[in-house]
C-alpha positions as CSV (number, residue, x, y, z in Angstrom):
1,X,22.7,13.3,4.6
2,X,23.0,9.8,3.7
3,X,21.4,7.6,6.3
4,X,20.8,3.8,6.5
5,X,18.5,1.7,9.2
6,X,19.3,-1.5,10.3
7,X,17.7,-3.5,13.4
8,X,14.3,-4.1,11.9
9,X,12.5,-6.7,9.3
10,X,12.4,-3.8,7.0
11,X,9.1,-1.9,5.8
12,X,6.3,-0.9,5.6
13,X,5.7,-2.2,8.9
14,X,4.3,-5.7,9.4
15,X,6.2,-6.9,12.5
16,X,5.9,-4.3,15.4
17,X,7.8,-1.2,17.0
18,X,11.3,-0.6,15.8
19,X,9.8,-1.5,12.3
20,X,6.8,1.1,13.1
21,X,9.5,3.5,13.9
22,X,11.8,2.8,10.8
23,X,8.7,3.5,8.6
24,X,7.9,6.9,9.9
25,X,11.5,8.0,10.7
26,X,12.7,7.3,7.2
27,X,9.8,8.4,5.1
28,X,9.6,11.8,6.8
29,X,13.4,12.2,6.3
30,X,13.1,11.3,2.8
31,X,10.3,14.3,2.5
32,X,12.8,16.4,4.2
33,X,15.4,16.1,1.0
34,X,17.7,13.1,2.9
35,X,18.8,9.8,1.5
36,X,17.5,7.2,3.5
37,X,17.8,3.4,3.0
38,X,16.0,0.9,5.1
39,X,17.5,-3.1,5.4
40,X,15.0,-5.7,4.7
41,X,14.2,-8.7,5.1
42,X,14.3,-11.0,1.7
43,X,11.5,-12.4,2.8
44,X,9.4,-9.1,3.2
45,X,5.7,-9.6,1.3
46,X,6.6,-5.9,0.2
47,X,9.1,-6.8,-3.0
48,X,9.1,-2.6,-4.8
49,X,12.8,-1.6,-4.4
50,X,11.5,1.6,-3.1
51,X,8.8,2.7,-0.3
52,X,7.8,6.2,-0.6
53,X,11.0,7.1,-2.2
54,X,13.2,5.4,0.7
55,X,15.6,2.6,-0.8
56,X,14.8,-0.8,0.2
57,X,18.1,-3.2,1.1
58,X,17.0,-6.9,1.1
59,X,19.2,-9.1,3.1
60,X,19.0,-12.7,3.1
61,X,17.3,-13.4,6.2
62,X,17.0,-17.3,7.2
63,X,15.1,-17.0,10.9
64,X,11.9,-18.2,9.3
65,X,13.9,-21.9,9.7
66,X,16.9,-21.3,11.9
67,X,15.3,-19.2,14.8
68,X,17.0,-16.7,17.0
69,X,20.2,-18.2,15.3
70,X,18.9,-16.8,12.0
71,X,18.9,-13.0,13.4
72,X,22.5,-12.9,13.7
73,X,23.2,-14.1,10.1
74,X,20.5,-11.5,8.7
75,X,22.3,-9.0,11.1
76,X,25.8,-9.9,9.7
77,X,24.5,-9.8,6.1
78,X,22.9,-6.0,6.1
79,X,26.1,-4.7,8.4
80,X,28.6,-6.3,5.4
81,X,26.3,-4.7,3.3
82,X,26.6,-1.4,4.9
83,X,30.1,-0.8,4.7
84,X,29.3,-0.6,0.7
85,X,26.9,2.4,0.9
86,X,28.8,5.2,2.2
87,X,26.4,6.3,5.1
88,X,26.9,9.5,6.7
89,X,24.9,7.6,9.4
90,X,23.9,4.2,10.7
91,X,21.1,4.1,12.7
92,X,21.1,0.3,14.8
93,X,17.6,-0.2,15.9
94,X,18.3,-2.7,19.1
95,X,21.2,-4.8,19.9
96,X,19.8,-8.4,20.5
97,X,21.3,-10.0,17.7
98,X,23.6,-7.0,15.7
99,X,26.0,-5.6,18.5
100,X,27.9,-9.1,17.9
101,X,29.3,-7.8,14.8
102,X,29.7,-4.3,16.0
103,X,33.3,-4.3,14.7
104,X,32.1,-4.6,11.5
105,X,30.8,-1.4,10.8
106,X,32.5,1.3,8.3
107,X,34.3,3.1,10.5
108,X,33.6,6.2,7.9
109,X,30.0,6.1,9.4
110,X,29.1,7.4,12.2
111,X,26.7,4.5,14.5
112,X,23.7,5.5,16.7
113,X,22.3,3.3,18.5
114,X,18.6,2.7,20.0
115,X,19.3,0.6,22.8
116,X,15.7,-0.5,23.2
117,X,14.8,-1.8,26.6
118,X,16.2,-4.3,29.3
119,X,16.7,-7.3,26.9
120,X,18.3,-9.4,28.7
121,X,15.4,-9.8,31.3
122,X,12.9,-10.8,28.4
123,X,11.2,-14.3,29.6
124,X,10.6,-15.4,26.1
125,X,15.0,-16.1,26.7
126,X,16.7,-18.7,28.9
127,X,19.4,-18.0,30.9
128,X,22.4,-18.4,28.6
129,X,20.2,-15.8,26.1
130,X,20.0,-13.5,28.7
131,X,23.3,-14.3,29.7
132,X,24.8,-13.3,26.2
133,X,22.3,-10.1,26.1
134,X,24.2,-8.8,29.1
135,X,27.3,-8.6,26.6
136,X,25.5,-7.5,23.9
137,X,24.2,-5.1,25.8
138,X,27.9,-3.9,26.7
139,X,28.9,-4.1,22.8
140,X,26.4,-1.7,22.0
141,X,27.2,0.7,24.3
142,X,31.3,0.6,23.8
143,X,30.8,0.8,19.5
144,X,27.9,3.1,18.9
145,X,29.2,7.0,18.4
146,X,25.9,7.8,20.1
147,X,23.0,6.1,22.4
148,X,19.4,7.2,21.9
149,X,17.0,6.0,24.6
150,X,13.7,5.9,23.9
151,X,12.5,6.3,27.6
152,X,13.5,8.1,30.8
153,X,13.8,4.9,32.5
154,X,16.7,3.3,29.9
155,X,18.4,6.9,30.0
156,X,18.6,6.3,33.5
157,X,20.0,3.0,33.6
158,X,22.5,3.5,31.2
159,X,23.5,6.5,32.7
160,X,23.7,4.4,36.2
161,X,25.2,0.9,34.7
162,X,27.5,2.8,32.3
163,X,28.5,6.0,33.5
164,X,26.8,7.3,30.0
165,X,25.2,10.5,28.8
166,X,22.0,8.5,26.0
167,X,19.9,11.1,24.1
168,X,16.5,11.0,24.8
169,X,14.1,10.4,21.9
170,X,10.5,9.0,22.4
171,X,8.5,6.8,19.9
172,X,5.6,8.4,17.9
173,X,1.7,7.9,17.1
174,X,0.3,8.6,14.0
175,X,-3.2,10.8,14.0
176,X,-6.0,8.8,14.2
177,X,-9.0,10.0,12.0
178,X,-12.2,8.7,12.2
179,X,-13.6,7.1,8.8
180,X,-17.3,6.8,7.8
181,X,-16.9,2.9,7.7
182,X,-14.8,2.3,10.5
183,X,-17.7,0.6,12.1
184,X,-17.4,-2.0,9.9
185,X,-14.3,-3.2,11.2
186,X,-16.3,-3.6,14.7
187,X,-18.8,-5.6,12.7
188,X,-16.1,-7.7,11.4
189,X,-14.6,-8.6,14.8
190,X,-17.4,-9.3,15.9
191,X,-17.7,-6.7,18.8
192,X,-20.0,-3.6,19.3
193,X,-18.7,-0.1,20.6
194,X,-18.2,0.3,24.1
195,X,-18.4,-3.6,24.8
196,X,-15.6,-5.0,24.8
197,X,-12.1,-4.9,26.3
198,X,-8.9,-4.8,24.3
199,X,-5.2,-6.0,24.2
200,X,-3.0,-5.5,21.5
201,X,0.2,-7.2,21.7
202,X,3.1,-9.6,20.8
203,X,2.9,-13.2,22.5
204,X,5.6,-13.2,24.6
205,X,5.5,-13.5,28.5
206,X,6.8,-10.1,29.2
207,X,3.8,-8.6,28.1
208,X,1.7,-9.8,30.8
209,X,-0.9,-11.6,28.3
210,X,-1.2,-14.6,30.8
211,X,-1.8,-12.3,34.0
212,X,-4.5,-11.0,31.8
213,X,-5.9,-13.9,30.3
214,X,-6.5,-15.3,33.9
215,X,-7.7,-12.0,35.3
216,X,-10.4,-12.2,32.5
217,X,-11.2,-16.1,32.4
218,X,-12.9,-15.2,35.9
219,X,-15.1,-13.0,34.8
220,X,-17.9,-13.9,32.2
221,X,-19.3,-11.0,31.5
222,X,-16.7,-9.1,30.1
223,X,-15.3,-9.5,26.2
224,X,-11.7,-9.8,26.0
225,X,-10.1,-8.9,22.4
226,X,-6.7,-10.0,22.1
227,X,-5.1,-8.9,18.7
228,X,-1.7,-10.5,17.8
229,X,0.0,-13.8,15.8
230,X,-0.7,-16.7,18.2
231,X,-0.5,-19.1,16.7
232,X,3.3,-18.3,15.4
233,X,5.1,-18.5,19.0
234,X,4.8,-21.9,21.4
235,X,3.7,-19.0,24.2
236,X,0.6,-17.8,21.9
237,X,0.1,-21.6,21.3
238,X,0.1,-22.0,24.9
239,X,-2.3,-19.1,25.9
240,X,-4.7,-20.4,23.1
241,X,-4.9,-23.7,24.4
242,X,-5.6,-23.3,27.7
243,X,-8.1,-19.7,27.1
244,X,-9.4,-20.3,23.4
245,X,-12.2,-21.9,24.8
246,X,-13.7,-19.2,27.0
247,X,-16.3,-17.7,24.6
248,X,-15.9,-14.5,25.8
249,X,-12.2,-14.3,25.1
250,X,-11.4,-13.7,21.4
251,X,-8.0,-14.4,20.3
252,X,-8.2,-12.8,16.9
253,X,-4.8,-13.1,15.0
254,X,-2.5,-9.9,13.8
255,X,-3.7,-7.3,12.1
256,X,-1.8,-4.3,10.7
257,X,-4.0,-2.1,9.1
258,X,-3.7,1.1,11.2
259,X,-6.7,2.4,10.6
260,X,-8.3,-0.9,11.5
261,X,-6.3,-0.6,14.6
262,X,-7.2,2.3,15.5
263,X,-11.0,1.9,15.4
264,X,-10.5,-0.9,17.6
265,X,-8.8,1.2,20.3
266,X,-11.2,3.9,19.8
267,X,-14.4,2.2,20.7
268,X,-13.1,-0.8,23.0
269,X,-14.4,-0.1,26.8
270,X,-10.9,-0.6,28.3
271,X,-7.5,-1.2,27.3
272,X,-5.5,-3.1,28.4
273,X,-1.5,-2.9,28.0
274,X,0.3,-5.5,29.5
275,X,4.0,-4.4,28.2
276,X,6.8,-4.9,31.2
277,X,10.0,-4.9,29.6
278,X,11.0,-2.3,26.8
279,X,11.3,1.4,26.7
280,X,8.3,3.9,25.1
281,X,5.8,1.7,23.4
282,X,4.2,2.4,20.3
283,X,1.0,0.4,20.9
284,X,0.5,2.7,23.9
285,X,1.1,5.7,22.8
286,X,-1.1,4.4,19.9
287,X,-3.7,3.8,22.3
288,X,-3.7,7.0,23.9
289,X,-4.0,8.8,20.9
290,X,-7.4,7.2,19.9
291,X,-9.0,8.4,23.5
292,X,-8.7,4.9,24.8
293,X,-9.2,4.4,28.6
294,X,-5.8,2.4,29.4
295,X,-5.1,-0.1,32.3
296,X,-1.6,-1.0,32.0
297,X,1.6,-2.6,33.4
298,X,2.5,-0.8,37.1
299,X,6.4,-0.1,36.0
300,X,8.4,2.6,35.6
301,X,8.3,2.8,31.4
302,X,4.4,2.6,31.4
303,X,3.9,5.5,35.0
304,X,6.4,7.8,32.8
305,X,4.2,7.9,29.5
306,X,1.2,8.0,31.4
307,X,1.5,9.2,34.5
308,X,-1.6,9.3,37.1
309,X,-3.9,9.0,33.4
310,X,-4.7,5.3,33.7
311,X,-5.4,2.3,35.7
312,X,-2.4,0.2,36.8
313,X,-2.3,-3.5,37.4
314,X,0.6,-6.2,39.1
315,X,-1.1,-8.7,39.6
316,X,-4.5,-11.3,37.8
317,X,-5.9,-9.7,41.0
318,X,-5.6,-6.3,40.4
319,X,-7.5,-6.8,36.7
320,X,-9.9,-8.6,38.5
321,X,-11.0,-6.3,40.8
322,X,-11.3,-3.5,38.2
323,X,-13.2,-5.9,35.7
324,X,-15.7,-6.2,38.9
325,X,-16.3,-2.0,38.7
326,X,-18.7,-0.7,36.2
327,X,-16.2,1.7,34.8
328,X,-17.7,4.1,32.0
329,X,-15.7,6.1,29.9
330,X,-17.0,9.8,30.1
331,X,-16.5,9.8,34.0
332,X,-12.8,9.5,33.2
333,X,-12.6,12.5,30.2
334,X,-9.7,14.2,32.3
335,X,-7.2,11.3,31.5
336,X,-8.3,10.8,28.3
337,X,-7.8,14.6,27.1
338,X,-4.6,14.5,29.2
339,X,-3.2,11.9,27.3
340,X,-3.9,12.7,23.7
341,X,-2.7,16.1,25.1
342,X,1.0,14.2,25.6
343,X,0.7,12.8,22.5
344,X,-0.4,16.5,20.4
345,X,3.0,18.6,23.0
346,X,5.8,15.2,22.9
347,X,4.8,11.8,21.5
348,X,4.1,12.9,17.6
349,X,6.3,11.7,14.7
350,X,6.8,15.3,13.1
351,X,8.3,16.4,16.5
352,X,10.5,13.2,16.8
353,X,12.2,13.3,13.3
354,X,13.3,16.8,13.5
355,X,14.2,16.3,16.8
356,X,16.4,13.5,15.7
357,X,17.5,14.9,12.2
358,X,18.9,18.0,14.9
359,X,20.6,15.4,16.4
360,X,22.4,14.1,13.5
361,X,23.0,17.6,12.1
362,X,24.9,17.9,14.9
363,X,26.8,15.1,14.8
364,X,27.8,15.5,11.7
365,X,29.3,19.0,12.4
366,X,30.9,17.9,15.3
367,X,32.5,15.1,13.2
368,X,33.6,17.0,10.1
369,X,34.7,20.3,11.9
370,X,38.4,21.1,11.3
371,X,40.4,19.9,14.9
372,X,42.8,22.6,16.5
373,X,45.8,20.6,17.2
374,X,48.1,22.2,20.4
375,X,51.5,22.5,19.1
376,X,54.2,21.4,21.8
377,X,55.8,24.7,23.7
378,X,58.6,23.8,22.1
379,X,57.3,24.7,18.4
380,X,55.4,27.6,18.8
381,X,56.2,30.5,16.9
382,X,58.1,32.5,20.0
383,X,60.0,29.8,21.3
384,X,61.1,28.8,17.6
385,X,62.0,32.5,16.9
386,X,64.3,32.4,20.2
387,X,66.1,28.9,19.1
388,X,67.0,30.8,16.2
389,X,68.7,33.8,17.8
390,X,70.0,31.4,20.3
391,X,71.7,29.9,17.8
């Protein structure tokens, strides 16, 4: 099947989830003998046509000057481009900015449709934002063939706001394998194993990063890590200014080497996952997968992925309190094994593309079978016959 992916800054990943998800959706597919094709960004620092075999799309994307206004014009210029391609299938990671010109798609295709989380309740957007998500929201759901829901919670509201029946397909996390020199990485951050606290995440308000940040400027002793582009958002900005100073609290930029990633979840004391607002996170179940000890986010996306394996937190208060406990790892194995247990039985990328590339099997079949049309009584084959001898 011929499948193109549009919703994301293209890949390999350097932005965040739906990218993450683009990159090991559509290179797994491409092993499996499918044609995949992934829009891009112009402005991608990746400029091969291909990635692992899987076409690369560039679209002229102007946000980097324009803003949010500058996502609907990229959107706009990889759907026209779509209806060139002849997809079997267009997978639309998110609505935010895309559902606008849902009446644009080749109607030839058939459109699934991620619908993310609640984006319309994002703080990072005012109120006539999160005014217009509402309808975008509705656009998504009244032109996409199919909905996919990336978490029980969003299957649940759409099933509740919308009266409809989304397919239920988690994110992934990649196996994490130790590397002789992965210390390194510790020794360039600046942090040694076990002593330090961790928070990797996007600067936007909905992840909690402030609730943290004061949680964390009250108490001295303990190193807070935050990985993530400040300095590109007036929020991170914001954050830096009033808590760069705290020498204790290190606000170390992005970084998007997995494997450096990874050894920082794997030896940090505690970490910390502040995400509020979308479905299934990546970061998380990245997190879990390296045998982190999570504190996250008391709502219903976060209790669903990890059930009673983690510390919660609502409130600066609640942090505070736990950063006041000695808490050592081994004493909490149980959660730890119980979570890279989820990740080895649900949350693994293999699982997730064949459980989606059933999906679209499906769909396909469905669409392409031959329909049986019901004649009118009047022109069956018996009532024709009497007509005649009636005649």
């Amino acid at each position: 099947m011929k499948i193109g992916i549009i919703g994301t800054r293209g890949i390999p990943n350097q932005y965040g989830g739906f990218e993450q998800f683009a990159e090991h959706f559509s290179t797994r597919m491409v092993d499996k003998g499918h044609e995949v094709a992934v829009y891009t960004s112009h402005r991608h620092p990746y400029t091969a046509a291909q990635y692992k075999n899987v076409q690369l799309i560039r679209c002229y994307d102007p946000e980097y000057f324009m803003g949010t206004a500058g996502q609907f014009i990229y959107d706009f210029n990889c759907i026209r481009n779509s209806r060139n391609q002849n997809f079997d299938i267009i997978l639309q990671l998110g609505y935010t900015s895309s559902t606008v010109w849902s009446w644009l798609f080749p109607k030839s295709a058939i459109l699934a449709t991620n619908m993310d989380g609640l984006e319309w309740t994002r703080a990072k957007y005012n109120k006539t934002i999160q005014h217009f998500l509402t309808y975008a929201e509705k656009w998504g759901v009244k032109y996409s063939d199919h909905l996919i829901a990336d978490s029980k919670g969003i299957q649940d509201y759409l099933k509740s706001k919308y009266g409809v029946n989304a397919d239920l397909i988690h994110y992934g996390a990649e196996a994490y394998k130790e590397q002789p020199d992965d210390m390194d990485t510790l020794e360039a951050y600046g942090v040694d194993n076990g002593d330090y606290d961790l928070l990797v995440a996007r600067f936007e308000p909905e992840n909690n990063i402030a609730t943290v940040l004061r949680a964390y400027s009250l108490n001295t002793n303990r190193k807070l890590l935050l990985i993530g582009d400040y300095m590109h958002t007036g929020f991170g900005r914001k954050m830096f200014k009033e808590f760069g100073a705290y020498k204790h609290i290190q606000f170390a930029g992005a970084e998007f080497n997995m494997q450096r990633l990874n050894t920082l979840r794997s030896n940090c004391r505690i970490y910390i996952h502040g995400h509020s607002v979308g479905g299934t996170n990546p970061s998380l179940l990245e997190a879990m997968n390296c045998d982190a000890l999570i504190c996250a986010h008391d709502n219903i996306f976060n209790r669903y992925v990890l059930e009673n394996d983690a510390f919660y937190f609502k409130s600066e208060t609640d942090i505070a309190e736990l950063l006041k406990i000695c808490v050592d790892k081994d004493n909490y194995t149980n959660w730890i094994n119980n979570n890279r247990r989820k990740i080895d039985t649900e949350y693994n990328w293999d699982n997730i593309t064949n459980k989606i590339e059933a999906y679209f099997t499906k769909w396909l079949a469905a669409k392409t079978k031959p329909q049986i049309v019901a004649l009118p009584p009047s022109l069956t084959p018996v009532n024709l016959q009497m007509n005649k001898a009636n005649k």
